[in-house]
KOLMAR-727412 format. One record per residue (C-alpha): x negated, y, z; residue number from 1. Coordinates in Angstrom, 2 decimals. Layout:
% KOLMAR-727412
> xx  yy  zz  i
> X  Y  Z  NUM $
...
% end
This chain:
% KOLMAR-727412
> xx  yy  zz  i
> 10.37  -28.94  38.89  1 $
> 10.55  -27.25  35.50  2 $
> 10.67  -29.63  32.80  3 $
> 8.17  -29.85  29.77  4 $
> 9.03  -29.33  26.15  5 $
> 6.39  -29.94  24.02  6 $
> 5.77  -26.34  20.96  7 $
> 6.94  -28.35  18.08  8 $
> 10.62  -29.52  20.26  9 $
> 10.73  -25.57  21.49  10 $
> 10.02  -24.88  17.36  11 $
> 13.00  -27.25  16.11  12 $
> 15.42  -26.30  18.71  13 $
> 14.77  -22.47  18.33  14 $
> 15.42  -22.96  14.27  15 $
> 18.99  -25.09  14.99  16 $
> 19.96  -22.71  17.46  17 $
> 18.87  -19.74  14.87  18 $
> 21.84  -20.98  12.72  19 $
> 24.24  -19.75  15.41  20 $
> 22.98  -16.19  15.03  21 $
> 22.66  -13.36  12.80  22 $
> 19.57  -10.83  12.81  23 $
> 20.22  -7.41  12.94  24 $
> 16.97  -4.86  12.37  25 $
> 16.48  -1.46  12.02  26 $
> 12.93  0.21  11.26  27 $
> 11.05  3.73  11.96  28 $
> 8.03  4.46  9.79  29 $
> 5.77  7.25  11.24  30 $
> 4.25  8.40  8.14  31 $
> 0.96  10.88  8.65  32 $
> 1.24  13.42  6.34  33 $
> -1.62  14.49  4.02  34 $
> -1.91  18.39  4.60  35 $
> -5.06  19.68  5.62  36 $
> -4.52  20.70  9.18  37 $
> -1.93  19.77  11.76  38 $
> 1.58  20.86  12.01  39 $
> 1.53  23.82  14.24  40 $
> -1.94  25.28  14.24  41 $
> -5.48  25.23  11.96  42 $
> -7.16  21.68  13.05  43 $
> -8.56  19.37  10.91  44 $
> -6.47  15.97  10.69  45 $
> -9.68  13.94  8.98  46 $
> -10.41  10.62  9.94  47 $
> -13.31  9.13  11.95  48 $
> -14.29  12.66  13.45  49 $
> -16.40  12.14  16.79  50 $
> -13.10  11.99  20.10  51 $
> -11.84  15.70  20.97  52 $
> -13.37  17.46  18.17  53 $
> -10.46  18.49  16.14  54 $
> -8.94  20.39  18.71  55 $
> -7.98  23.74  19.93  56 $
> -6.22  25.54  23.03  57 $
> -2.92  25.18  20.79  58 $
> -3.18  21.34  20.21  59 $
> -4.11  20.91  24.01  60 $
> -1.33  23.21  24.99  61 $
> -2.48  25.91  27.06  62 $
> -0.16  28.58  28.56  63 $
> 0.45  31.34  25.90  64 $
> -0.35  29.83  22.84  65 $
> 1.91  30.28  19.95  66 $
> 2.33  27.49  17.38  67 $
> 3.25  28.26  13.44  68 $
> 4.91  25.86  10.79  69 $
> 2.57  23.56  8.25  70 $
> 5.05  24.86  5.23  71 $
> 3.02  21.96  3.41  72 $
> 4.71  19.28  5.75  73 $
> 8.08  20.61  4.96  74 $
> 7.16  20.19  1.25  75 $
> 6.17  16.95  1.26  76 $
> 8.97  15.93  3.51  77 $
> 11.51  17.29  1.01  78 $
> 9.69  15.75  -1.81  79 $
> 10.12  12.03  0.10  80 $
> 13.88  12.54  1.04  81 $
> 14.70  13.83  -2.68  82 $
> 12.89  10.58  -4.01  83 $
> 14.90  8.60  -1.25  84 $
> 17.63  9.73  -2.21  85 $
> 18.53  12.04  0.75  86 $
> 20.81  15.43  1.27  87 $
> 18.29  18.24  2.35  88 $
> 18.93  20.10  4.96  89 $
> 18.80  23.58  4.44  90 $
> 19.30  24.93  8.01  91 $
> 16.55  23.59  10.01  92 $
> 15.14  24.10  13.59  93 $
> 12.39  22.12  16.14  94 $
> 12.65  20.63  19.60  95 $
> 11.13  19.54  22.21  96 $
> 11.73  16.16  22.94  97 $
> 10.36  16.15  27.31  98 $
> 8.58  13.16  28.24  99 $
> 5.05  12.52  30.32  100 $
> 2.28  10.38  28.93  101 $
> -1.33  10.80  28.83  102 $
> -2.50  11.70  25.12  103 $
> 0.58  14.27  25.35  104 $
> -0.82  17.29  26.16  105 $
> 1.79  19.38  26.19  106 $
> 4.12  17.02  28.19  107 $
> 6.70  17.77  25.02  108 $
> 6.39  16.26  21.35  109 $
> 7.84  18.55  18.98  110 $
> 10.40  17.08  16.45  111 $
> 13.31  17.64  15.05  112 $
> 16.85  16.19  16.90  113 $
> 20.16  17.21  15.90  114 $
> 19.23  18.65  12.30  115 $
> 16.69  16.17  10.11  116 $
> 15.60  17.94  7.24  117 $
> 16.70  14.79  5.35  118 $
> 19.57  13.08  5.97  119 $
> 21.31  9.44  4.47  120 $
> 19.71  8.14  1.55  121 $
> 18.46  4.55  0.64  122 $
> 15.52  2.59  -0.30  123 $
> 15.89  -0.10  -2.74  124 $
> 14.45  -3.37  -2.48  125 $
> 13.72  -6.62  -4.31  126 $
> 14.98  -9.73  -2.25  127 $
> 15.78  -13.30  -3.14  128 $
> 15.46  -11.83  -6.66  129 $
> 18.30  -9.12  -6.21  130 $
> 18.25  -5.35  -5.27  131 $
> 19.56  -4.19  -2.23  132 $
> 19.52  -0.45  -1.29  133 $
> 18.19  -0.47  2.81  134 $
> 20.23  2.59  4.03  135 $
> 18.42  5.48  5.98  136 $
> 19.60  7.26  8.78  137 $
> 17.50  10.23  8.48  138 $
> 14.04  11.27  7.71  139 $
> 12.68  14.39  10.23  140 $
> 9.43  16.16  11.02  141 $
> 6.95  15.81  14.33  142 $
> 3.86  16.26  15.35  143 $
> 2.01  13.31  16.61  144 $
> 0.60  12.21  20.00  145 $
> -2.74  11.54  20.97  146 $
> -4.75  7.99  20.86  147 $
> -4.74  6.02  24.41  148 $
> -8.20  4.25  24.15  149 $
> -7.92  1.02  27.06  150 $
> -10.61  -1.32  25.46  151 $
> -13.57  0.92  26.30  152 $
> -14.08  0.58  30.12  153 $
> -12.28  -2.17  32.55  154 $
> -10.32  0.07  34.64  155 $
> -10.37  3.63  33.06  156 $
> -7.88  4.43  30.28  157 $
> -9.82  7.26  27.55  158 $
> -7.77  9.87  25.59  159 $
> -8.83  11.13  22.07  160 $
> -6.82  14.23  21.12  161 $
> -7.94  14.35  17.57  162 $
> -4.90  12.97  16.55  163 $
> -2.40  15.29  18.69  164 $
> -0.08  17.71  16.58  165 $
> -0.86  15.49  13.04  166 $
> 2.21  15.90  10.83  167 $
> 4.38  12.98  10.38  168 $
> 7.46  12.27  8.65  169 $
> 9.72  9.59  10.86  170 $
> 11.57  7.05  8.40  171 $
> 14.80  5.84  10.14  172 $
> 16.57  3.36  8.90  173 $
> 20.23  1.98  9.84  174 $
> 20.69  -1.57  11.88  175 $
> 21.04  -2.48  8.14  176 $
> 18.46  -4.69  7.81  177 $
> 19.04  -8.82  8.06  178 $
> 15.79  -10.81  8.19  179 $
> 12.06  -10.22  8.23  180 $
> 11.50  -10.43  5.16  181 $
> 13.45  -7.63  4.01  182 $
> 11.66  -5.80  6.62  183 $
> 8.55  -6.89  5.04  184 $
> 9.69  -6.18  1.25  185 $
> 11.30  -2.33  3.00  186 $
> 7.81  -1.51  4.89  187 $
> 5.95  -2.32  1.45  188 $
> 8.15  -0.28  -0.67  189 $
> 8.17  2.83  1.45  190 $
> 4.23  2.87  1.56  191 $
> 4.20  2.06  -2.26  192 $
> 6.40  5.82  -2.41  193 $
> 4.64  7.82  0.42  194 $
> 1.46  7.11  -1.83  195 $
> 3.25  7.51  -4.95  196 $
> 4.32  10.20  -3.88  197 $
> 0.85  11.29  -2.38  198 $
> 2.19  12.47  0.84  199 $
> 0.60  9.94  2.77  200 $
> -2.33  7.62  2.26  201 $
> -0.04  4.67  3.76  202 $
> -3.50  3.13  5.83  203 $
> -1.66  1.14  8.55  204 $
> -5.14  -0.41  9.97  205 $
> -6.27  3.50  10.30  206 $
> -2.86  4.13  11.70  207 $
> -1.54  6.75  9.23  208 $
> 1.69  4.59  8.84  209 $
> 3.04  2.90  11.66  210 $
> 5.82  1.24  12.23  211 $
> 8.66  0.31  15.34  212 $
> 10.99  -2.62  14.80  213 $
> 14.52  -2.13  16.64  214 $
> 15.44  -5.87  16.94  215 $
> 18.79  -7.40  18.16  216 $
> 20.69  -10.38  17.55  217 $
> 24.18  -11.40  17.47  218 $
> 26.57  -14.31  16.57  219 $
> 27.44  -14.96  13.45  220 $
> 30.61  -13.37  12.49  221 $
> 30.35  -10.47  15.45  222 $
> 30.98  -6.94  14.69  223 $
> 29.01  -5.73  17.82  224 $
> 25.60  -5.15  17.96  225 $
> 23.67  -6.93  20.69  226 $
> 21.15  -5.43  22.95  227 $
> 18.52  -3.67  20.84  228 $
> 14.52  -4.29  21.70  229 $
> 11.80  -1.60  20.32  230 $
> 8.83  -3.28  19.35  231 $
> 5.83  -0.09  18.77  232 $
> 3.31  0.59  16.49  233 $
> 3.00  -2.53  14.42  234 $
> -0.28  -2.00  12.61  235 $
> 0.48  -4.38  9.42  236 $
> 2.89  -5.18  6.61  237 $
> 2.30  -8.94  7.78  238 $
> 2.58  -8.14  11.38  239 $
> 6.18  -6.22  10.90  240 $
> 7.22  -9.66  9.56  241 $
> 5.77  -11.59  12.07  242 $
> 6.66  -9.82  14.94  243 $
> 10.69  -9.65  14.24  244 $
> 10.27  -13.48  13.83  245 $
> 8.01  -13.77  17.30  246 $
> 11.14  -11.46  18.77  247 $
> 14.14  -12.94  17.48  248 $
> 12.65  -16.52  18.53  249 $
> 12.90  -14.84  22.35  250 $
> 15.68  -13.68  22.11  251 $
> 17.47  -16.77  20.89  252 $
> 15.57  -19.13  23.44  253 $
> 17.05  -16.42  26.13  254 $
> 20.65  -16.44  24.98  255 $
> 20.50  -20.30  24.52  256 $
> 19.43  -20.34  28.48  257 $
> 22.04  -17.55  29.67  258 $
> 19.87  -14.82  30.24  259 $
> 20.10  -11.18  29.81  260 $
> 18.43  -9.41  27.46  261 $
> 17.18  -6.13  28.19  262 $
> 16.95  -2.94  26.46  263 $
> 13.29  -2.47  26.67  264 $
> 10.20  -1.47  24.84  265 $
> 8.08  -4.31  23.82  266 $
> 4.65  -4.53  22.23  267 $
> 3.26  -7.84  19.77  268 $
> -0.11  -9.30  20.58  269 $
> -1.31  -10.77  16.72  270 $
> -3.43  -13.48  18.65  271 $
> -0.69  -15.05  20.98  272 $
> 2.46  -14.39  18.28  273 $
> 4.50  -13.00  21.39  274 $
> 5.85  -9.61  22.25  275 $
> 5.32  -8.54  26.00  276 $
> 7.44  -5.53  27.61  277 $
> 5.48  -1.84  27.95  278 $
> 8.61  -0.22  30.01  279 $
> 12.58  0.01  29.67  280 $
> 13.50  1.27  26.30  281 $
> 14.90  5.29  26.99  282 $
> 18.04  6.83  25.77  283 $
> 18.36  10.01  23.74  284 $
> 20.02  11.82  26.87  285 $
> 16.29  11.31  28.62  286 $
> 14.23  13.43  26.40  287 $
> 16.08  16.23  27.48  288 $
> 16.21  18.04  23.88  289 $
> 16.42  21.49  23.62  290 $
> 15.07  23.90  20.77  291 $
> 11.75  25.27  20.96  292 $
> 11.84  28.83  21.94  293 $
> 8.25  29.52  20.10  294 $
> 9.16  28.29  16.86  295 $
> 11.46  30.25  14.89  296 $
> 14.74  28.17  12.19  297 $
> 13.34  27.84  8.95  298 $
> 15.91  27.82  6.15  299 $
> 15.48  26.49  2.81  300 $
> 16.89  28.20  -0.32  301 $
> 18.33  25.29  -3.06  302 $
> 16.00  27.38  -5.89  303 $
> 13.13  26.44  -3.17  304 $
> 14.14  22.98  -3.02  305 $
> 15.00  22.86  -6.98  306 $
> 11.96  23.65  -7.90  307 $
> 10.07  20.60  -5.67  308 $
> 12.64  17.97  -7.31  309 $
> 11.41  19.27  -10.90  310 $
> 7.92  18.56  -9.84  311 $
> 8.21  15.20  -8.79  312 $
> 6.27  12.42  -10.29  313 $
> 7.73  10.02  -12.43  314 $
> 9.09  6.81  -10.12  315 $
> 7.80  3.40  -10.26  316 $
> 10.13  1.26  -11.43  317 $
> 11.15  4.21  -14.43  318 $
> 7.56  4.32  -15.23  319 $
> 7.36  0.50  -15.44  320 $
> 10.37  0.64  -18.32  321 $
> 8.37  3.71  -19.72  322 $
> 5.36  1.53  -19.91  323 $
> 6.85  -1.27  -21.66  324 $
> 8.93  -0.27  -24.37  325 $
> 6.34  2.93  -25.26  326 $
> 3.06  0.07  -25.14  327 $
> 4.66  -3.38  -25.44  328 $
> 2.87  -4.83  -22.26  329 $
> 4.56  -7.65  -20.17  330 $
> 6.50  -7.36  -16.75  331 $
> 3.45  -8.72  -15.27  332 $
> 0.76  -6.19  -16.60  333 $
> 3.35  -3.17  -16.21  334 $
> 4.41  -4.18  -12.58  335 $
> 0.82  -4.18  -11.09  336 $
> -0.17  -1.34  -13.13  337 $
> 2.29  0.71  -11.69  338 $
> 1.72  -0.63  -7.66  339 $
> -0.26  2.16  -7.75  340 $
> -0.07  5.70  -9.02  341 $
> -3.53  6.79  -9.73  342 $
> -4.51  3.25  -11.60  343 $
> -0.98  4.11  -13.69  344 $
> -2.12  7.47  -14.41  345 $
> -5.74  5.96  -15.50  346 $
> -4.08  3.34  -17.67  347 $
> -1.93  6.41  -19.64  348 $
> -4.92  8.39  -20.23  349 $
> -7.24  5.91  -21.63  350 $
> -4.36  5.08  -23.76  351 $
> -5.14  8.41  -26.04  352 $
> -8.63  7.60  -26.75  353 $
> -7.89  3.85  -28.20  354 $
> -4.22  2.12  -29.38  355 $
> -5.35  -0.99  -27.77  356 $
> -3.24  -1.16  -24.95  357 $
> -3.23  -4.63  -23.78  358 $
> -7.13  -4.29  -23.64  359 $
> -6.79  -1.75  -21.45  360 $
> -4.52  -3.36  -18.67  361 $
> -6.90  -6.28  -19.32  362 $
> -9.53  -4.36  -17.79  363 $
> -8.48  -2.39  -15.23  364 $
> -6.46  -5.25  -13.76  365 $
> -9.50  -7.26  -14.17  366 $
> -13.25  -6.54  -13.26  367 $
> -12.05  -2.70  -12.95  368 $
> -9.27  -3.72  -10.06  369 $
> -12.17  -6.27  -8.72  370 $
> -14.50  -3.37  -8.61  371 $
> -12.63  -1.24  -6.82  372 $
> -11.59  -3.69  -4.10  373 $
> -15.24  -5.16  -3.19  374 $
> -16.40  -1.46  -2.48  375 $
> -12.76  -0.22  -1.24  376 $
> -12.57  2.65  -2.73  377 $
> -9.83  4.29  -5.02  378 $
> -9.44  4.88  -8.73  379 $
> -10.40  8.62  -7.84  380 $
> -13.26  7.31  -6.42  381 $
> -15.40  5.98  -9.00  382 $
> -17.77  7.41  -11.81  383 $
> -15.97  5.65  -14.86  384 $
> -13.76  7.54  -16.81  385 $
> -10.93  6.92  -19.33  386 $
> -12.86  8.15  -22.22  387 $
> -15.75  5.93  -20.98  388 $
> -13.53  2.71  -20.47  389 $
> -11.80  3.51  -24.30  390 $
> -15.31  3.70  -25.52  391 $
> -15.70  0.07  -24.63  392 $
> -13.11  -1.62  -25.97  393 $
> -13.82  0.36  -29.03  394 $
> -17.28  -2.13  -28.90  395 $
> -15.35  -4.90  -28.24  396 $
> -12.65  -4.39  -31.32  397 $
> -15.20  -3.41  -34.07  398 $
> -17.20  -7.09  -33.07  399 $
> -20.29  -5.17  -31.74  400 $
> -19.93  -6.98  -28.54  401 $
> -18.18  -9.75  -27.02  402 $
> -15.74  -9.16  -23.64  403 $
> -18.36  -11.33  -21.76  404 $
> -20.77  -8.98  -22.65  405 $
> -18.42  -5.75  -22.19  406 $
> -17.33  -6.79  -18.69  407 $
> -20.61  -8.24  -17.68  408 $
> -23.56  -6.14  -18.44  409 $
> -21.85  -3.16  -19.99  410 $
> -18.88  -2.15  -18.05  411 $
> -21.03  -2.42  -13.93  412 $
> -23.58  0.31  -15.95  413 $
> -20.67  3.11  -16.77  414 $
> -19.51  2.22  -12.95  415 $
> -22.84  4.12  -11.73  416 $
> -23.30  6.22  -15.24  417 $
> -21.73  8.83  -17.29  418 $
> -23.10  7.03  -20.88  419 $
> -20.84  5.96  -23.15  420 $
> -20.75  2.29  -24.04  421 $
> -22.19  1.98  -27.64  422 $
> -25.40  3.69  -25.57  423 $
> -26.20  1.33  -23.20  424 $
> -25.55  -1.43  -25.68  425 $
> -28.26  0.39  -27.73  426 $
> -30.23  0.48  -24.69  427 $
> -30.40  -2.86  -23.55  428 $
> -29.87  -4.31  -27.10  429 $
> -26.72  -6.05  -26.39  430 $
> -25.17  -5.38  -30.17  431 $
> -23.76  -8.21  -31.58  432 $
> -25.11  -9.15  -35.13  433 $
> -23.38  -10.27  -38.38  434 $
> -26.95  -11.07  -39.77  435 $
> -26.23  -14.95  -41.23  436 $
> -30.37  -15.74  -41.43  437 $
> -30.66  -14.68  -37.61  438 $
> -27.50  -16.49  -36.71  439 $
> -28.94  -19.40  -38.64  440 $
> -31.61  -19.69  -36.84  441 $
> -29.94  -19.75  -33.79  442 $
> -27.18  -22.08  -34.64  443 $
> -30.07  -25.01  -35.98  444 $
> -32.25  -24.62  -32.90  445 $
> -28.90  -25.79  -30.91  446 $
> -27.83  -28.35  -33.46  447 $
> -31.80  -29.92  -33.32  448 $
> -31.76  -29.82  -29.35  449 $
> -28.67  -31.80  -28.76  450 $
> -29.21  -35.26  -31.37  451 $
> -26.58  -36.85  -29.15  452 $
> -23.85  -34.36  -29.00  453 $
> -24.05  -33.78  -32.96  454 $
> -23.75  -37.65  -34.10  455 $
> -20.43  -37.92  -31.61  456 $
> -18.82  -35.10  -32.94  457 $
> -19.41  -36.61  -36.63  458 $
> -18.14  -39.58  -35.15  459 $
> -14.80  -37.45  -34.26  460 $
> -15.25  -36.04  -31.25  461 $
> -14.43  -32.07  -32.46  462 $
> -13.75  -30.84  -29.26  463 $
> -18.03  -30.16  -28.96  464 $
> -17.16  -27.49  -31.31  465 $
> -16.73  -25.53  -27.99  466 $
> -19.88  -26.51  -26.37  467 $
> -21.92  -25.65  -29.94  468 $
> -20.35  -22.20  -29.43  469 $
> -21.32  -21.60  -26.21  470 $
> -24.92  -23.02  -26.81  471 $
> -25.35  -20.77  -29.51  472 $
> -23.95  -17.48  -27.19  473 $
> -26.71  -18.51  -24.63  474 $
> -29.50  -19.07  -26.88  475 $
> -28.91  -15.21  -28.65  476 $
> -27.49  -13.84  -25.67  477 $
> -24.54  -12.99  -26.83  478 $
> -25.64  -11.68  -29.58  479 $
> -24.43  -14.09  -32.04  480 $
> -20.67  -13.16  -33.67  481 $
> -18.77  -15.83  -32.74  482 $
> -16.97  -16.57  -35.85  483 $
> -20.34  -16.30  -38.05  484 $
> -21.60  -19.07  -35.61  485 $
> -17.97  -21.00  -35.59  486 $
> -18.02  -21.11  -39.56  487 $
> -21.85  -22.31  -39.68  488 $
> -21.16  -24.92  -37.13  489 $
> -18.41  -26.18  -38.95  490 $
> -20.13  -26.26  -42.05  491 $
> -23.17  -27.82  -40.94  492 $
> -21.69  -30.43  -39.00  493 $
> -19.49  -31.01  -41.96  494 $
% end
């Protein structure tokens, strides 16, 4: 009779026994490229189309069709291995890479096998407050499968082609990688670059990057790699992190109890935290590569490939250097400025229509950043421009309006409007004034409402200076200029 072990025994023996072992990971990033139309022929690759509508007989593969190169893909695939720090290759050819599943209509997948157009290279990463550069094995082209749809109907499996022949860029990595969370910090610096880079949106929960986790473990000291599991199509930054840990746990708990582990293919369910096994993992030798007779080398000149690297956007962490000596901000505002390109390139052009710099990262990583994120949409996306956003804090430094004001009842109009600010401030009469009578008035009606508060401040109780203020802002509406009203309050209550 099999003994019990309560979770939280199984939990503290799997973490001793963890101590005995070393981790050894290596990652593949499918990256879906953002061209247009598909690798090899003229179908659209948009999202959320209605099943088996972006298809035609040369994505479903009938006899006689003749595929031709997305020069696009190749572009942008150069463009990621030069910023990875890759040798291009300049002699390149496709394969067919033989194997049968369901959403492949072909029965092949074209990629590319014995010559990646990028090979070697690194990615560097940020752990335990050090760099380390996560080595690449290559980066190649292929056209993507179908989608295998099981959740519709019990016992029939449905097959959307809509996705068959999408360009993707596979991101291999060498067994170089020693714990999930460098996986995690690796995963989120590649999808910061594909969209830096604007060669791929990086949407894991839309599946346009994906990643498989090659897992194995060894003891501490080996040279050997152990047996290697393939966990597919993790959907998440989070889930890449959690899965290795679900994996490694299994295979530990295995070796601990003498079993073999098994080269396999393994998928993680998010609800259970477990892998489960899809099918023994193949071998190179069983996709039977040869090159594809239909699709002719392409060669790359190094003026072609010259002339891509002298186009490429300025990098991250340059731009976050760039960004701090040229405008003085801090490592914080600099850092998340530049997590994203398009906010980056916002932030530089508002920066010629007003010198106040820190204002400006004040607001876009503020109620601009919080706008964007409740209706999830880009930078791209919305109405309010640079010259709009400048025009604001313009307001705000000449004293015509408060930041309260600007954020709250100014800056959610030149979301939906093309104004600029000192117009709706007009229109809504929002204008500060400097007018001492008006601000009189306003200041004594709060002084005569609150007896009580007055006599304990004169009593020494100055920190209801505050609450004067604040009284004051709500009785004008924010109209009042808050050091006017500061300097009357102190001299009344004096």
């Amino acid at each position: 009779m099999q003994s019990f072990i309560p979770k939280a025994q199984r939990l503290t023996f799997a973490v001793m026994n963890s101590n005995k072992y070393e981790t050894v990971i290596g990652l593949e990033i499918h990256a879906q490229l953002l061209t247009n139309t598909k690798l090899f022929c003229g179908d659209s690759i948009a999202f959320g189309a209605e099943p088996n509508t972006h298809v035609s007989p040369i994505t479903l593969g009938h006899p006689g069709t003749l595929p031709k190169t997305n020069t696009k893909a190749i572009e942008y695939a150069i463009k990621l291995g030069l910023t990875c720090n890759c040798s291009i290759e300049q002699k390149n050819y496709f394969a067919r890479k033989n194997y049968f599943y369901p959403d492949l209509p072909k029965g092949y997948q074209i990629s590319q096998h014995t010559t990646p157009i990028c090979k070697g290279g690194f990615v560097t990463i940020q752990t335990n407050d050090q760099e380390k550069n996560i080595q690449l094995n290559r980066i190649h082209i292929e056209e993507d499968a179908g989608k295998s749809i099981h959740d519709i109907y019990e016992t029939d499996t449905c097959i959307d082609l809509n996705r068959a022949g999408t360009p993707l860029l596979e991101i291999v990595t060498e067994p170089c990688i020693q714990s999930s969370e460098e996986a995690f910090n690796y995963v989120t610096e590649v999808r910061k670059l594909v969209r830096w880079l604007n060669v791929c949106d990086g949407n894991m929960e839309e599946g346009s990057l994906r990643c498989d986790v090659n897992v194995s473990i060894r003891l501490k000291g080996e040279t050997q790699l152990g047996t290697k599991v393939e966990v597919k199509n993790v959907n998440s930054i989070r889930n890449v992190k959690r899965a290795i840990d679900a994996e490694v746990k299994r295979m530990i708990e295995m070796k601990e109890k003498g079993q073999k582990i098994i080269q396999q293919t393994r998928t993680y369910n998010v609800d259970t935290d477990t892998t489960s096994a899809i099918r023994e993992k193949e071998d190179a030798n069983d996709y039977r590569y040869f090159a594809d007779p239909d699709l002719t080398p392409f060669n790359l000149s190094t003026a072609y490939i010259e002339e891509i690297k002298s186009n490429l956007p300025i990098l991250p962490k340059q731009l976050i250097a760039d960004l701090k000596s040229k405008f003085g901000l801090s490592d914080y505002d600099t850092t998340q400025l530049c997590d994203d390109k398009m906010i980056a390139d916002f932030f530089i052009t508002t920066t010629q229509y007003t010198n106040n710099h820190k204002a400006i990262a004040n607001f876009i990583l503020g109620p601009i950043k919080q706008y964007l994120n409740e209706n999830n949409i880009a930078v791209n996306e919305m109405q309010l421009q640079p010259k709009q956003l400048a025009s604001l804090i313009i307001l705000v430094d000449e004293g015509k309006v408060n930041f309260s004001i600007a954020s709250t009842k100014i800056l959610p109009v030149l979301f939906k409007d093309d104004k600029v600010a000192l117009e709706i401030a007009q229109e809504q009469n929002l204008l500060q004034t400097n007018n001492s009578n008006e601000i009189e008035e306003w200041v004594n009606k709060v002084l005569q409402s609150m007896p009580d508060k007055v006599a304990e401040y004169k009593k020494g109780k100055k920190g209801l200076i505050g609450l004067f203020v604040g009284e004051v802002k709500k009785v004008s509406q924010g109209k009042a200029d808050p050091k006017i009203v500061t300097e009357l309050l102190a001299s009344k209550l004096s």
